[in-house]
Each structure stands twice: as structure tokens, then as C-alpha cells.
C-alpha positions as CSV (number, residue, x, y, z in Angstrom):
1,X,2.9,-8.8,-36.0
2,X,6.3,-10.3,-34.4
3,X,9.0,-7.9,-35.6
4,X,11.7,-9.4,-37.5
5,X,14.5,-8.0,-34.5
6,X,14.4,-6.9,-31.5
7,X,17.1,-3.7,-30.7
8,X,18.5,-3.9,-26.7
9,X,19.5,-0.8,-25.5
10,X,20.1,-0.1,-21.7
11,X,21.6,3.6,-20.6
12,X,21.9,6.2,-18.0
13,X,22.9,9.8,-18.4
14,X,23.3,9.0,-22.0
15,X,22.2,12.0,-23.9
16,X,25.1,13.3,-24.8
17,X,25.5,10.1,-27.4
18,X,22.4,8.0,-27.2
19,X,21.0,10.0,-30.1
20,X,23.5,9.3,-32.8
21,X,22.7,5.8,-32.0
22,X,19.2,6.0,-32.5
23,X,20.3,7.5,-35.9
24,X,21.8,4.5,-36.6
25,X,18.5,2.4,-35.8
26,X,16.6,5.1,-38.2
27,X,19.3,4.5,-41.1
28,X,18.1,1.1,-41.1
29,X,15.6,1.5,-43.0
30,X,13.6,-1.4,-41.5
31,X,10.2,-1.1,-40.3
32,X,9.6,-4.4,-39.1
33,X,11.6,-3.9,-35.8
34,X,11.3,-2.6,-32.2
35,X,13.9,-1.0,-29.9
36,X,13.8,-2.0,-26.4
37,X,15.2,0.6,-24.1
38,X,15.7,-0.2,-20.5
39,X,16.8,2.9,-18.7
40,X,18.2,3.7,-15.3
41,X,16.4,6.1,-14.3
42,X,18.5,8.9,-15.5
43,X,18.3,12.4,-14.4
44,X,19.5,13.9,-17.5
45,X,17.7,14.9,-21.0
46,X,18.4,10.9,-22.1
47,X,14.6,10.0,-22.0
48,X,13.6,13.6,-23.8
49,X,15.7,12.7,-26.3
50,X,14.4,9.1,-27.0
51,X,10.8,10.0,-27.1
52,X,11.7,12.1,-29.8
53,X,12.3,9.2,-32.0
54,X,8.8,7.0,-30.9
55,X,7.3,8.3,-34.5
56,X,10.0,7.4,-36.1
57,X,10.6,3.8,-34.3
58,X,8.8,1.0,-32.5
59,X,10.4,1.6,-29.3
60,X,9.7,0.8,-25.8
61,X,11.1,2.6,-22.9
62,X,11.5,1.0,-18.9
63,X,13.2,3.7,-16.7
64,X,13.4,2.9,-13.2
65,X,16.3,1.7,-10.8
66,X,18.1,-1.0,-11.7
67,X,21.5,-3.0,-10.5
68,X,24.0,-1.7,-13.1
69,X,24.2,-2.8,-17.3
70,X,24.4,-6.6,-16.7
71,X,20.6,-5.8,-14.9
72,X,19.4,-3.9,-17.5
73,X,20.6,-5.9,-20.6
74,X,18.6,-9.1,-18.8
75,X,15.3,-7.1,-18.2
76,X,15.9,-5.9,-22.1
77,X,15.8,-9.4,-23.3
78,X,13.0,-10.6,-21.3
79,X,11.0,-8.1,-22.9
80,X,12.3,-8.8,-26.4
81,X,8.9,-10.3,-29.2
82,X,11.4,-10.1,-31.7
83,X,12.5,-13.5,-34.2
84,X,15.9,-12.2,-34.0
85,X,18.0,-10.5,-30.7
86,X,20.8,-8.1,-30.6
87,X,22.1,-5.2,-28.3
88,X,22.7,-1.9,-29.4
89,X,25.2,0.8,-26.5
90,X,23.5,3.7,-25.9
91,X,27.1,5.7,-25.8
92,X,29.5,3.8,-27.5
93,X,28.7,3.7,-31.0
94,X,26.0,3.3,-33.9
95,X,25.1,0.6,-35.9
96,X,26.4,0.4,-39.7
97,X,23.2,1.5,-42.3
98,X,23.0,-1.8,-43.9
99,X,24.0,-4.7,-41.2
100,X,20.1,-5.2,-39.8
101,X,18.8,-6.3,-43.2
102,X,21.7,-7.9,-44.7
103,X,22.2,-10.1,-41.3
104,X,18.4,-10.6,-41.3
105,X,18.3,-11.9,-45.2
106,X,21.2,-14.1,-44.3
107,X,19.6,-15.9,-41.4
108,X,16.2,-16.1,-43.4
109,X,18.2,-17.8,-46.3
110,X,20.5,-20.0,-43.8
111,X,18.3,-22.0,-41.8
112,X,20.8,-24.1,-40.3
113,X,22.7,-21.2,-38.9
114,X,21.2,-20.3,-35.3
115,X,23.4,-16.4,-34.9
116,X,25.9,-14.3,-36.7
117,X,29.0,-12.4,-36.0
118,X,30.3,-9.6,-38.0
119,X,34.1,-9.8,-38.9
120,X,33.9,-6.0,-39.4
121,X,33.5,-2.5,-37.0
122,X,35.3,0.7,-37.7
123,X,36.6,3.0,-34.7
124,X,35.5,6.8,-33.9
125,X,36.6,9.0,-31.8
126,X,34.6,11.0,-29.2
127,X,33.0,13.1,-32.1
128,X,32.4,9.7,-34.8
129,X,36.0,10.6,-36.8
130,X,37.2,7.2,-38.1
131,X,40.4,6.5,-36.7
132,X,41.1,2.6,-37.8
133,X,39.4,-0.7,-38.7
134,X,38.9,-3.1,-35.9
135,X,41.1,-5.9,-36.5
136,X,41.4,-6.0,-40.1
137,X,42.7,-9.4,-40.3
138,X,40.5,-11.3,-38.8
139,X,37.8,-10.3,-41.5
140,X,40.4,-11.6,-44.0
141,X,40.7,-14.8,-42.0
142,X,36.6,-15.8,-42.7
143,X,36.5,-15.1,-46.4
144,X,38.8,-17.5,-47.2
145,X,36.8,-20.6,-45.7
146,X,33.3,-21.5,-46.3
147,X,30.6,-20.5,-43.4
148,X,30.2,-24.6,-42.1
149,X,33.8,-23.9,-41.0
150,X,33.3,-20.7,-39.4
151,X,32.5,-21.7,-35.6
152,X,35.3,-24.1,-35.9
153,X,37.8,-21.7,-36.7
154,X,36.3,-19.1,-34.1
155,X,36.2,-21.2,-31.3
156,X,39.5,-22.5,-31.8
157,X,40.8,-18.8,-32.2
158,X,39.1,-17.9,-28.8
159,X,37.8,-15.0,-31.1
160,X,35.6,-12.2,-29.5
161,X,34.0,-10.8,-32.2
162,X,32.9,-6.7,-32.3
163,X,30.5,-6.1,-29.8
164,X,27.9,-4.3,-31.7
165,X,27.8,-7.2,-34.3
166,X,26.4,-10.3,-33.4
167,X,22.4,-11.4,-34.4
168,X,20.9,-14.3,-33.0
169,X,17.4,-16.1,-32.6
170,X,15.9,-15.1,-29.5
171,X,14.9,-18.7,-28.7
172,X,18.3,-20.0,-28.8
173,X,19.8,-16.6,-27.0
174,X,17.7,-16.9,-24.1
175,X,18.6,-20.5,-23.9
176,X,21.9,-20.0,-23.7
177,X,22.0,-16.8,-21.6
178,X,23.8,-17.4,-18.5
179,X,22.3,-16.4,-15.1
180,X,24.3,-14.6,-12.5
181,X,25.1,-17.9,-10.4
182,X,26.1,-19.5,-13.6
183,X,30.6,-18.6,-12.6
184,X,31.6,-20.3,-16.5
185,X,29.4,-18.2,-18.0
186,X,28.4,-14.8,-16.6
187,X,30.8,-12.4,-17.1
188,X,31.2,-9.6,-14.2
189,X,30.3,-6.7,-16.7
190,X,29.8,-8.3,-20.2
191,X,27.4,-10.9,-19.8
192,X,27.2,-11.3,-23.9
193,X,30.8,-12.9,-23.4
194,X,28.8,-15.5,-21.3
195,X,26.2,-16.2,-24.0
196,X,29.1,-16.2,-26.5
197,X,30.9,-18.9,-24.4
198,X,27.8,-21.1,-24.4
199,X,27.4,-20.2,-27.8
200,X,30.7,-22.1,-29.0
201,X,30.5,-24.7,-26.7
202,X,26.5,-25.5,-27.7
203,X,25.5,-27.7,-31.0
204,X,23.9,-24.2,-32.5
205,X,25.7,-23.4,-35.7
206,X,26.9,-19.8,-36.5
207,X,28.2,-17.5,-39.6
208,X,31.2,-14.9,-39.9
209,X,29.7,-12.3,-41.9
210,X,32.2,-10.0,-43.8
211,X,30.6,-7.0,-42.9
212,X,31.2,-4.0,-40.8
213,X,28.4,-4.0,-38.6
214,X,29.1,-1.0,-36.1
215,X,31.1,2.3,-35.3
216,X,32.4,1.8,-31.7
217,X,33.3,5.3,-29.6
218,X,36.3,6.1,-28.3
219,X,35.7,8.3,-25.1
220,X,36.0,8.6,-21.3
221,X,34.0,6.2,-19.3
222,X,33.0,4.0,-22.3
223,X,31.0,0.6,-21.4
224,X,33.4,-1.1,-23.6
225,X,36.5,-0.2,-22.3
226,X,35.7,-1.6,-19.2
227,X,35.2,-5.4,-20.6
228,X,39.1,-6.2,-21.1
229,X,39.3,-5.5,-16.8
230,X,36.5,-6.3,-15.5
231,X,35.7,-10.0,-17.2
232,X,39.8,-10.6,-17.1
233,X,39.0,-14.6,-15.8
234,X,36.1,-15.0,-17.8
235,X,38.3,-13.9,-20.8
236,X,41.0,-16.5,-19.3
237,X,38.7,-19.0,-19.0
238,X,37.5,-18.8,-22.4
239,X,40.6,-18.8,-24.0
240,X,41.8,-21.5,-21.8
241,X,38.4,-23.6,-23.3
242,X,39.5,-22.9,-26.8
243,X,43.0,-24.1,-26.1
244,X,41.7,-27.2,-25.6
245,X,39.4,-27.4,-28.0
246,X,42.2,-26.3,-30.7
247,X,43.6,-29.7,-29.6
248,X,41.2,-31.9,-29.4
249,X,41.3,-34.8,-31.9
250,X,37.3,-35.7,-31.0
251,X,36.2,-34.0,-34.5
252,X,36.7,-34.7,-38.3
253,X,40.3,-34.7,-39.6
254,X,39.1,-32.1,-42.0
255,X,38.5,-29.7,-39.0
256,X,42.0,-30.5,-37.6
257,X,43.7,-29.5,-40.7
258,X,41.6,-26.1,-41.3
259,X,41.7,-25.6,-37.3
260,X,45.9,-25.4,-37.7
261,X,45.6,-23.9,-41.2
262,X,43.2,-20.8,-40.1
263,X,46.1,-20.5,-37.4
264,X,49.1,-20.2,-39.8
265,X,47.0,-17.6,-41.9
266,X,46.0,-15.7,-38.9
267,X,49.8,-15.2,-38.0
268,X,50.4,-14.0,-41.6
269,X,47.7,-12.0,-42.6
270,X,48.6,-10.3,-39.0
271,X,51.8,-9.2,-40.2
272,X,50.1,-8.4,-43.6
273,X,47.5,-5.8,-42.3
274,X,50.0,-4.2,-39.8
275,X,49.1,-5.6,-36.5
276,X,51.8,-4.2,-34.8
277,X,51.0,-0.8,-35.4
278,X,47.2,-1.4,-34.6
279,X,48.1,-2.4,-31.4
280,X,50.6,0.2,-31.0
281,X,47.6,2.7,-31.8
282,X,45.7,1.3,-29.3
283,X,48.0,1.1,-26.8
284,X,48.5,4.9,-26.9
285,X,44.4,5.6,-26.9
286,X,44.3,3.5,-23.6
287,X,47.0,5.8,-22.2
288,X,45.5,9.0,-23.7
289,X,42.6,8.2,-22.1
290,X,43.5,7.5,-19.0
């Protein structure tokens, strides 16, 4: 039987974390599902720890030597049976209990809808305390326009969405995957931003889903704190692209007037859910970290 969604998970010298996210694969609840785990040959208790949970879940391990997380992710997907693709970090967080089947249902039920993004993801600290909501007003932003406005609105924000938070069909994802020579789209260390890039700028149609999909981990040495430096021009580049597509006058008037709408409510709900002192928060985390 094809399973419903296929989990991507690539680590190394993860076991101090990679088991609270298989937790989060468990909480699920969802039999119809298969983990894909590409290691890097670690030389700590990481694979120990995973085959602990091959009774529990459909998953299949790779550990040998690979060229770093971007190598890893790729063999991952290749590998992927699944009708639907997503990724999953092995250190930086867990998924939410009830985002697999409620993203699943909605792209059963939505045909015309190729992916979602989640609007939603808390933050934890190194031991999974809350500390804030990631972006709260964005989420607010989607709920007040229907879903056939949704990849309008996002590509002319330039929004990144949580990175633990996106579902897609594996068809269309490995369509649109960028390879390493591809410089528009390949990120240095996030190649997702790549896929997400083609992803906006392709004729597949995707949903905001007011969710919180994931619980991202604050510690030292995250993956995730490494995408804001190390893909700085393919972040440029991508805001740059929805510049101009913010501007464009080659769609429906309709579009136009939500595009600069979504915009005006963005600046307001900003000053409405304290986005001042969110970044301010962060700010200090990035410094407390380093």
C-alpha cells in the first residue's frame, strides 16, 4: 500500500533530541505513513535510538557518508513512496499532534490545491519550554481571505513560512526541487527555500492553513539558525522576485486590490500582536546564543 506521507528526516550526532521528534511522529496517530531517515553516519547513540521506534513506525534508515544536510534531504526524497512529502529536523523540533491528518484531510478534500503551509509554530527552548508564538500575525493575516487568495498574498509578502510546516504532493515537489547547479533556486543550506521559490513562481496552487504545525528548538548549533546566513542572496533574491511581483499589473484587478489590502493589514495587525517586542525577544536569543 502507498502511504498517505512520506516523513524526511536527515541527522548526525542527533541523539540528544532526535527522539522527542520521533515522539512527535508517534503522536500522530497515523498508521498509513513511513519515516524516511537518512543518516550521516553518526558515531553516537542516534541510530540506537531510532531503531527503538521501528515497531512503532514504518521507518527506514540510510546511514552512510554523505556531503552535509542539503545531500541528505535529496537522497531522503528520492526514496520517498509517499502521496504526500514533508521534512521533519532531527534536533530542532517536533511536529504538532494533529497537523499530519488535518493537512492530509485538507488536501484529500482540495484537489486543486497541489501543497500547504502552516501559518502557525510555537518556539521552545533547549528543554521544549514554550517561550512565544512564531509570528503571530501573519496567521491572522490568512484567516481573513479565502484560500484561492492565499499564494497571492504569500508571494507578494515574500513570506517564508515555519519550516516544519509545509505538505506537498511528491509529484509536484520533486518537480519543482531545484538541483545544485540550478543558482535561482538552490539555496546554500536550505534547499526547501529553493523548492519554495519555484513553488510561487509555478502554476501549482497552495493553502495557508491556520494551524500550528511544529515546536521549533531553540539551542546551540541548530540547523535552523543557520538559514538566515547562510542562504542571505537566495533570501534577497526572493524577496527581490516578490517585489516585483507585488507590482505587477499582469493579473486580475481583484488580486491588485487584495495584494495592497493584505499589505495594509499586515502593517496593523503587526503593531496589534506586538511585533516589536517579538523581535526584540529574538534579537536577545540570537545574542544569548552566541
Amino acid at each position: 500500500m502507498i502511504p498517505d506521507l512520506s516523513i524526511i528526516m536527515a541527522s548526525y550526532n542527533a541523539d540528544k533530541f532526535i527522539g522527542f521528534a520521533l515522539d512527535g511522529v508517534v503522536s500522530q496517530k497515523y498508521d498509513n505513513l513511513e519515516v524516511i531517515l537518512i543518516d550521516g553516519f553518526s558515531t553516537d547513540n542516534t541510530l540506537e535510538i531510532v531503531k527503538k521506534y521501528e515497531h512503532i513506525l514504518n521507518i527506514k534508515i540510510t546511514s552512510e557518508k554523505d556531503n552535509g544536510v542539503n545531500d541528505a534531504f535529496r537522497k531522503g526524497f528520492n526514496k520517498a513512496k509517499g502521496k504526500y512529502i514533508c521534512h521533519l529536523c532531527a534536533t530542532d523540533g517536533y511536529l504538532d499532534s494533529t497537523w499530519v491528518r488535518n493537512s492530509i484531510i485538507f488536501l484529500n478534500n482540495n484537489k486543486k490545491y497541489s501543497a500547504i503551509f502552516s501559518s502557525g509554530a510555537m518556539e521552545i527552548d533547549e528543554n521544549g519550554k514554550p517561550k512565544y508564538m512564531w509570528r503571530p500575525w501573519v496567521q491572522q493575516i490568512y484567516n481573513i481571505f479565502p484560500f484561492s487568495q492565499h499564494k497571492n498574498i504569500a508571494f507578494g509578502q515574500g513570506e517564508i513560512f515555519p519550516d516544519m510546516g509545509w505538505m506537498v504532493k511528491r509529484e509536484v515537489f520533486l518537480e519543482l526541487f531545484p538541483d545544485e547547479t540550478d543558482v535561482f533556486g538552490y539555496g546554500e543550506f536550505n534547499p526547501f527555500l529553493g523548492f519554495i521559490k519555484k513553488l510561487y513562481t509555478s502554476n501549482y496552487k497552495f493553502a495557508v492553513l491556520s494551524q500550528i504545525s511544529s515546536y521549533g528548538r531553540h539551542h546551540e548549533g541548530q540547523w535552523g539558525s543557520k538559514i538566515p546566513t547562510e542562504t542571505k542572496t537566495t533570501l534577497q533574491d526572493f524577496k527581490k522576485h516578490s517585489q516585483r511581483y507585488f507590482f505587477s499589473l499582469k493579473v486580475k484587478k481583484t488580486d491588485i486590490c487584495i495584494r495592497f489590502l493584505s499589505k495594509f493589514l499586515r502593517i496593523l495587525l503587526f503593531f496589534v500582536y506586538g511585533g516589536f517586542g517579538y523581535y526584540v525577544t529574538k534579537i536577545r536569543d540570537r545574542f544569548a546564543n552566541d
